[in-house]
TIBAZA-132686 format. One record per residue (C-alpha): x, y, z; residue in one letter. Coordinates in steps of 0.05 Angstrom, whole numbers, plus 5000, padded with zeros to 4 digits. Layout:
XYZA
...
//
This chain:
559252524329X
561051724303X
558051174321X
562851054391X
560051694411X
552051484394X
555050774436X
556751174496X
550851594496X
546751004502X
551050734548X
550751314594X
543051364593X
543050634612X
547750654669X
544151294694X
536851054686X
539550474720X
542650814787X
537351314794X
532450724807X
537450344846X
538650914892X
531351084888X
528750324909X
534950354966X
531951074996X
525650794999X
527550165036X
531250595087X
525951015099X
522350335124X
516650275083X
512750745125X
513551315076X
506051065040X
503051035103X
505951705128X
502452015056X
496551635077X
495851855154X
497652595148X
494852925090X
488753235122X
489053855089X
492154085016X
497954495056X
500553875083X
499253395027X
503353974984X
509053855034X
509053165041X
508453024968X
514753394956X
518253045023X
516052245005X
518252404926X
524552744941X
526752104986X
523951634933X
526752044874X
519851904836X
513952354825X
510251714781X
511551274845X
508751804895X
502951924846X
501251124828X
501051064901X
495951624912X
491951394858X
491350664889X
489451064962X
483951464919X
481450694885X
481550424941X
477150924992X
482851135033X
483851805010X
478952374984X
481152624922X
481853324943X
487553144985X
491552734933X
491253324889X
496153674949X
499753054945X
500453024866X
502753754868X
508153584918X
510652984878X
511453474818X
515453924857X
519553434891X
521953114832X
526453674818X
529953444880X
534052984824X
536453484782X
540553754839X
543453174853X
546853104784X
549253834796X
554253514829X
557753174768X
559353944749X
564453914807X
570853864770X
578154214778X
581154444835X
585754254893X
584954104960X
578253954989X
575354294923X
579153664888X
575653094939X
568153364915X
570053184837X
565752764807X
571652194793X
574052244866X
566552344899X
564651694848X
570051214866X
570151254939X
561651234944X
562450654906X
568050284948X
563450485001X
557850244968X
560549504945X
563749415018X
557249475055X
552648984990X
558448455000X
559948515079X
553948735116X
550048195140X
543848625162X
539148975105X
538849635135X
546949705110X
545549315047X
539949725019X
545750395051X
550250094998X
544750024946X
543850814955X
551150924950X
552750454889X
545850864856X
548851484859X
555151264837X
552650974774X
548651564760X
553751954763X
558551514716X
552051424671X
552452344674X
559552294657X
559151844604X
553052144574X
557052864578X
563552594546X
558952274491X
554852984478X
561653354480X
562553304406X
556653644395X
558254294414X
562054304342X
556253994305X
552754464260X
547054044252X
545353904329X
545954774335X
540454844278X
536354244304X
537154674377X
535455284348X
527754944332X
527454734396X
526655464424X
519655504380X
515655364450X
510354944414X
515254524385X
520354574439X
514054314496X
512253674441X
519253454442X
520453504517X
513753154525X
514552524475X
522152444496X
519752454573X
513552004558X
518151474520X
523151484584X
517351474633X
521451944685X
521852654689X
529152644730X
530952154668X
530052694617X
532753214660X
538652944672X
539852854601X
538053524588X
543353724641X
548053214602X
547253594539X
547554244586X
555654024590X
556554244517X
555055024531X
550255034466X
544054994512X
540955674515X
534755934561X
530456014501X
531855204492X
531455004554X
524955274579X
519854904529X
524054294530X
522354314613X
515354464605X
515453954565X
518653434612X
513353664662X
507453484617X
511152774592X
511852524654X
504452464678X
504451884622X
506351324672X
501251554727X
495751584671X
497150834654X
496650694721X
488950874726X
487750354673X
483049894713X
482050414768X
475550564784X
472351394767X
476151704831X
483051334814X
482351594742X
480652334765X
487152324816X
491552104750X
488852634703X
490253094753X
497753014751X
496253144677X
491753744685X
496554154739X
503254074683X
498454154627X
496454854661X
503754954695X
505454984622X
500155404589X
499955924646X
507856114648X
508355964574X
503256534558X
505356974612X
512956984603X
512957004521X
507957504528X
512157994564X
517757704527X
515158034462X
514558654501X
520458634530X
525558264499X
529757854549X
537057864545X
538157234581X
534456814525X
540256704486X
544756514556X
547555884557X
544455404607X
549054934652X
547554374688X
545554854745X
541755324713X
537854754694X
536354384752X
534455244783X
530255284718X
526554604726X
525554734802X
522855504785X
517955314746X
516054754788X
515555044848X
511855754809X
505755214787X
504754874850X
504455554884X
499555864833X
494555304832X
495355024912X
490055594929X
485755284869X
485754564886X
477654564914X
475754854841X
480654344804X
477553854843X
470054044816X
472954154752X
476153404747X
469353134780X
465253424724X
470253234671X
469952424695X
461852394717X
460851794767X
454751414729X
456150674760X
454850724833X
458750204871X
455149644899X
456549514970X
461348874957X
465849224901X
467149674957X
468449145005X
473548874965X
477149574936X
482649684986X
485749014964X
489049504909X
493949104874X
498249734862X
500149694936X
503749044921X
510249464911X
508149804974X
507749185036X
506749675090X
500950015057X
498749295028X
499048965102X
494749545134X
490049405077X
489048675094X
488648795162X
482249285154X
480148805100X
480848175157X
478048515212X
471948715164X
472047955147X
471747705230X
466648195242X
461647865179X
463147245210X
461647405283X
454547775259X
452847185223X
454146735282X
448947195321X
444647135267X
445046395257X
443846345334X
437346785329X
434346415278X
434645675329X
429146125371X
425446575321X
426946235248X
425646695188X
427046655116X
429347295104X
434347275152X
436846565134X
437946875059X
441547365082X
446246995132X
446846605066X
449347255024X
454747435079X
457146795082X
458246795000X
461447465022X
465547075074X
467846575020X
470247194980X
474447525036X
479346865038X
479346794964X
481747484951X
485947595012X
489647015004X
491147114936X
493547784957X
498147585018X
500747054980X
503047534928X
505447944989X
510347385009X
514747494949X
515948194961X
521848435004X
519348445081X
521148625149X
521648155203X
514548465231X
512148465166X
513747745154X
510947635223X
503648005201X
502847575139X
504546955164X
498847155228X
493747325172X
495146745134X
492946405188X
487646775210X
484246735144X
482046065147X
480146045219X
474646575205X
472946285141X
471345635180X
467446045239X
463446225172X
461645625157X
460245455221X
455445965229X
451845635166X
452444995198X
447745265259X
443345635211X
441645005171X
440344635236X
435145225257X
432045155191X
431244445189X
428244615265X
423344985241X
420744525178X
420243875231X
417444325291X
422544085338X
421644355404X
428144355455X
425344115529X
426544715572X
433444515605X
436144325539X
434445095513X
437345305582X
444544945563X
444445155490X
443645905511X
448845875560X
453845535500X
451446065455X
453546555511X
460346195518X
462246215448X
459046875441X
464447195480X
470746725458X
469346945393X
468347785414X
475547635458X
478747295393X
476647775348X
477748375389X
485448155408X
487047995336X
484748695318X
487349115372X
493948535374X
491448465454X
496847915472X
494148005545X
486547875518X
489247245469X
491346855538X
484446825546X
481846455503X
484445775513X
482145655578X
474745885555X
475645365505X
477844775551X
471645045589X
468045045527X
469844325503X
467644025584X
460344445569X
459744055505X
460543305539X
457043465596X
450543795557X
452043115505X
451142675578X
445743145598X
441543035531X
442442255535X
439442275604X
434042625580X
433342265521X
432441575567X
428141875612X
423642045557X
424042845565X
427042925499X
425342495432X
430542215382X
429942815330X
431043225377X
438042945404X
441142975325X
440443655325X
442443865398X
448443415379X
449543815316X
448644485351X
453244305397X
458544095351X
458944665309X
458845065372X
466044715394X
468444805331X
468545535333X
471445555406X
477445165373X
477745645307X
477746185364X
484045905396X
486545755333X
487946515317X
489746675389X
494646185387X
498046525323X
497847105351X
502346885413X
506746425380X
508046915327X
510247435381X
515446895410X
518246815336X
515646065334X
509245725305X
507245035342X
500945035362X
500044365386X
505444425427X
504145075461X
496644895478X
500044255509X
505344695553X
500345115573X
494944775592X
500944365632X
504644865657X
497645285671X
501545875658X
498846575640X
493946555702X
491145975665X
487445695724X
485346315745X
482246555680X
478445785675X
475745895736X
472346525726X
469246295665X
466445665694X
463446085745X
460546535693X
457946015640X
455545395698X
450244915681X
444444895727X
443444205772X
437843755743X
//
């Protein structure tokens, strides 16, 4: 074997590493990014995480991608580690799905429709295929089709090349004595595992495997440690992936470590056990790339069978093995579905920001009830602690703005684009209601140190705003969590009714204020209370603005709240009406 051979070797691995991720990244895009949250929503029990597991890995062609993902779910709260063990077990099984695939570069010879399946003929057209629809398709579903097809037709020209490189080998003394260590199992299961844990893919060093296969030197007694091997290498990438994760992210990634690790012990002990007993013909059988891909999927599919019934005592087992001795504090977990490995993942990542944002509007309605009770009944305890929520507050925009921002540079679908851009948006509205809610919390403070006492009409007008904005901010919260469009049209005319209250309670107080009912001090604060109160109602129709313009594919806000309020469209009137009815100011 010269150096041209050792060239195209190399060559071959590159080209087929490369088009097993292209056609990987193109399945997955297909498949609409709702493979994570299918994983997510329907593995209630280990039966069906087993299933699915193999299912989402088999489209996505990789067990560590299946398995990073299930580790960020466990990080993050979303999933019980118990069912991404079913899920892990899958993705080991499903990975096997690849080695099937290449089976088809064996498909050589023939005539007639035998002759159309060869791997030249079954290569060239899936890539003309493949190149038409990346160069003339205009709409991504077709272009990520062609990434698929122009995948699998590099891998398969990375196959052939690697197999015409190997081919030499077959006369190589050397390479049959270095084989010959290879069926030592202990030996045999170290190489598979470094070679698999230096290409970071299982599939990767299969394929090889089934490469070298082509030669007819690779026997059974080879082949199987080499595989167990591959099995055991490939949990490598998932265990990096824990670094940073919290104690259940690092128990789902040993896992994947623990059920090849035991895959491999098990089978290993049991079948060269009875092999000494025995002695097995077929050990010194020559393996093609067939027998392979059977022989990789056997003992697959023979571990996760084995251990499935096992998975409640592997999960004590990995709980003992990684102790929890830091209990989260109620903020880390606040913050822990922001997992940054769902980056890769935007529809995961976008339901995570949405929990995370409607966690964030509720904070900063409670502490706008809070801030409210304290103008009536002020207490220090509570003022601290509508302090500490609103540092929480602070800390929902800073992190899920960083995160959506790093969202935006990911590939997304129109809806997707559409849900950022909303929560973007949305962000900073309830921010502000935040510090809004401050706002009034200060003024009842400062209240309470001068003894300021509101006449009793001006307490009557400031409960009835309180009401007001009270329920603009339930209805603008509520619609932007449950995406009520119907729900959103009400807001704005509650805030036109909202914005009247304000001058005519302002009017109100000076009246009062010459007629001697209410003192100076006194007006400064109504005026403030007031204020901050308007300011939410307009933070309220900020967001259900978004919301509708977002749905009509545009974003003007100042010129829809003109057209409506001209047009008085949306039952408009009809909705103002009712709420002036329901929030009127009594005659003085």
């Amino acid at each position: 074997m010269g150096i041209s051979n050792v060239i195209e070797l190399l060559s071959g691995v590159a080209l087929f590493l490369f088009g097993m991720s292209l056609m990987g990244d193109g399945l997955k895009k297909v498949a609409g990014n709702k493979l994570e949250l299918v994983l997510y929503k329907l593995s209630g029990s280990p039966i069906k995480g087993v299933l699915l597991g193999t299912g989402v890995t088999a489209i996505i062609q990789s067990s560590s991608a299946t398995s990073v993902m299930v580790v960020g779910f466990v990080n993050s709260g979303m999933m019980q580690v118990k069912q991404a063990i079913g899920i892990v077990m899958g993705a080991i099984l499903g990975t096997s799905v690849t080695g099937w695939i290449i089976c088809l570069s064996a498909l050589e010879g023939g005539s007639g429709w035998v002759a159309l399946l060869s791997t030249s003929t079954l290569t060239g057209v899936v890539a003309v295929i493949g190149i038409l629809l990346r160069m003339i398709s205009k709409k991504q579903s077709r272009v990520h089709m062609g990434d698929i097809l122009m995948g699998f037709a590099v891998l398969m020209f990375g196959m052939q090349a690697m197999s015409g490189a190997v081919s030499p080998l077959r006369e190589s003394e050397a390479f049959l004595d270095l084989l010959t260590t290879f069926s030592n199992p202990i030996l045999g299961i170290l190489v598979g595992l470094v070679f698999t844990s230096v290409l970071q893919s299982a599939s990767a060093a299969v394929g090889i495997l089934q490469a070298l296969a082509a030669t007819g030197v690779i026997t059974f007694s080879v082949a199987f440690p080499l595989i167990m091997g591959i099995a055991v290498g490939a949990a490598m990438p998932v265990l990096l992936s824990s670094l940073g994760a919290n104690i259940n992210g690092k128990r789902t990634a040993f896992v994947y470590l623990l059920i090849d690790v035991l895959g491999a012990v098990i089978w290993s002990v049991l079948f060269y056990a009875a092999n000494a007993v025995v002695h097995f013909s077929f050990m010194d059988t020559s393996l093609n790339a067939v027998g392979i891909a059977f022989l990789n999927t056997l003992f697959r599919l023979a571990t996760v069978v084995v251990l499935t019934p096992f998975i409640g005592i592997i999960e004590k087992q990995i709980c003992r093995l990684f102790q929890d001795t830091e209990p989260a504090g109620p903020e880390k977990e606040d913050f822990a579905r922001l997992e940054a490995r769902f980056i890769g993942h935007p529809s995961v990542a976008i339901e995570q920001c949405r929990e995370a944002l409607c966690n964030m509007a509720l904070e900063a309605k409670a502490n706008l009830e809070d801030a409210y009770y304290l103008i009536g009944d002020y207490n220090e305890k509570r003022f601290q602690f509508v302090t500490q929520r609103e540092d929480v507050i602070d800390k929902y925009e800073d992190k899920l703005g960083s995160y959506l921002i790093q969202l935006t540079g990911k590939e997304l679908t129109d809806q997707q684009n559409k849900d950022v851009t909303k929560f973007l948006h949305a962000i900073g509205d309830v921010e502000r209601i935040g510090d809004h809610a401050m706002n009034i919390a200060e003024c009842a403070k400062e209240i309470n140190e001068k003894h300021i006492v509101f006449s009793a009409a001006a307490q009557q007008e400031l409960t009835t705003m309180f009401d007001a904005v009270q329920e603009i901010t339930y209805n603008a919260i509520t619609a932007f969590t449950t995406g009520d469009l119907e729900l959103a049209y009400r807001i704005e005319p509650l805030e036109e009714l909202i914005d009247s209250l304000c001058d005519e309670m302002k009017l109100h107080h000076v009246d009062r204020l010459q007629r001697g009912i209410c003192k100076l001090d006194q007006g400064f604060v109504f005026n403030d209370l007031l204020t901050n109160y308007e300011r939410v109602a307009d933070h309220c129709s900020n967001i259900a603005v978004a919301m509708i313009e977002l749905e009509s594919a545009s974003f003007d806000t100042h010129e829809y709240i003109i057209s409506l309020k001209n047009a008085r469209a949306h039952n408009f009137d009809q909705y103002y009406e009712e709420y002036r009815q329901k929030f009127a100011l009594p005659e003085e």
